[in-house]
N, C-alpha and C positions, 0 to 999 in steps of 0.2 A: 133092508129097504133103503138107509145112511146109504150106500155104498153105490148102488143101481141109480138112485136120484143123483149122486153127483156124476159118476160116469157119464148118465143122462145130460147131466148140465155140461157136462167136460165136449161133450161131441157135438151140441148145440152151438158150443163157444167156437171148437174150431173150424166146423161147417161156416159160420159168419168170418170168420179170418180166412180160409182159405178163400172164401169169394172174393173177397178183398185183397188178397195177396193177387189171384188171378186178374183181377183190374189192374193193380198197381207193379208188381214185378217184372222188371226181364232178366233172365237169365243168359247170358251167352251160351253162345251152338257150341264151343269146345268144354264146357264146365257139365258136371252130372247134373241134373235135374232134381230129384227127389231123393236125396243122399241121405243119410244120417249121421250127427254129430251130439256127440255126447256133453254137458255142459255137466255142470255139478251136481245138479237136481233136475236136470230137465234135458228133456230131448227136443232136437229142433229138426226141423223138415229141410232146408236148407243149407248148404254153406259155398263159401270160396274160396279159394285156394291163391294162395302169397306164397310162390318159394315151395319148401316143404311145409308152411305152416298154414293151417285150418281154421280160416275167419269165418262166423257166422256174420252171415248177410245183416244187415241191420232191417229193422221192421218184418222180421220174422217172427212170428208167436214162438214161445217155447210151452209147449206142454209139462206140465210137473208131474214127475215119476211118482211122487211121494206129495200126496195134498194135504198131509198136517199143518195144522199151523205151530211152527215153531216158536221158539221165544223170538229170534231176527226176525223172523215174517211178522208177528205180534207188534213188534217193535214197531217195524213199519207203520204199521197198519195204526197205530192207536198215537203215533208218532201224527199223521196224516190227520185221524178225524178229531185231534185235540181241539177245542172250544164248537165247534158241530153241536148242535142242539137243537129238539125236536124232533127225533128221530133214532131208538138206540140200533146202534148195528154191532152185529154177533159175526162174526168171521167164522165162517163152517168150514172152508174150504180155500185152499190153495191153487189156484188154474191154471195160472200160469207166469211167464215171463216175455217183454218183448227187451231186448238190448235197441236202445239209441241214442242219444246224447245220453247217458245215467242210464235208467231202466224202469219200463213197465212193470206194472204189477197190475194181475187179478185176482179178485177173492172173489166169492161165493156169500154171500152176507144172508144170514135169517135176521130181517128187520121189523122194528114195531113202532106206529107214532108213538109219541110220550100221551099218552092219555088214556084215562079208562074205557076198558073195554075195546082197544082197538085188536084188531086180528094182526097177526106176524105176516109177511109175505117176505119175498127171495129177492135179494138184487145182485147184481154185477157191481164190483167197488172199482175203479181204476183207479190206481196210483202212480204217480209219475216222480221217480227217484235222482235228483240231480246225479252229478257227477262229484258235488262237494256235501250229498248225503241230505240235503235237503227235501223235503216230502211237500206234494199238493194231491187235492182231490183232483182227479183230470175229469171223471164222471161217476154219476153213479146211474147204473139202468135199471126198471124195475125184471124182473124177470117174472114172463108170463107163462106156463105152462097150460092154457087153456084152464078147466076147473079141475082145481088142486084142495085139496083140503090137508092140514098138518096133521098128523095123527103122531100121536109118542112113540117111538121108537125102541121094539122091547128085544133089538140085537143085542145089548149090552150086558 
């Protein structure tokens, strides 16, 4: 059920980036359109071509192959919401990556206000990664799946 709810979340995310590239991108008529480029951990929908070398376009999402949270990503991420309070956030998920000044980041967060008896809900975490390693929250969006209820998870 883990795996379907994030796929779910995963195509949600880049249905809303693909609208948005489609607003915002031009591609030139001599370059491929919808190529594929392989990045470390993630594949990217776009790139362009310098010479014989393979530059991803900048403000192109990168989908993650592999949505664990690693100890780097962890890093990030608890790097970013150090003193955040009111709110504890669980990073479930890996989404993605955009490259531009530094780099993009999104996680998949199961979040709970700090207070008794509140319910958990899902958000989108954006992070925005200098180029000298520095971390900020850029956003944080709630994610709505219409009515959702948690239920425990017994793949494990």
């Amino acid at each position: 059920m883990k795996k379907t709810f994030i796929t779910a979340l995963s195509l949600v995310m880049c249905m809303g980036i693909a609208g948005t590239l489609l607003a915002t991108t031009q591609v030139k008529a001599e370059q491929p359109q919808m190529e594929t480029y392989e990045a470390e951990d993630a594949q990217m929908s776009a790139y362009d071509f310098e010479g014989d070398e393979i530059k991803p376009i900048a403000a192109v999402w990168c989908v993650a192959k592999n949505t664990k949270i690693t100890k780097a990503r962890k890093k990030i991420f608890n790097k970013a919401m150090k003193g955040l309070v009111g709110v504890d956030y669980e990073p479930v998920a890996y989404l993605g990556s955009q490259p531009v000044s530094g780099m993009n980041h999104c996680f998949l967060c199961k979040s709970q206000v700090v207070y008794p008896g509140a319910k958990p809900y899902y958000t989108l975490v954006y992070i925005y990664e200098d180029l000298t390693g520095k971390v900020t929250i850029s956003k944080i969006a709630e994610f709505n799946i219409g009515a959702m209820s948690i239920v425990p998870d017994t793949e494990e």
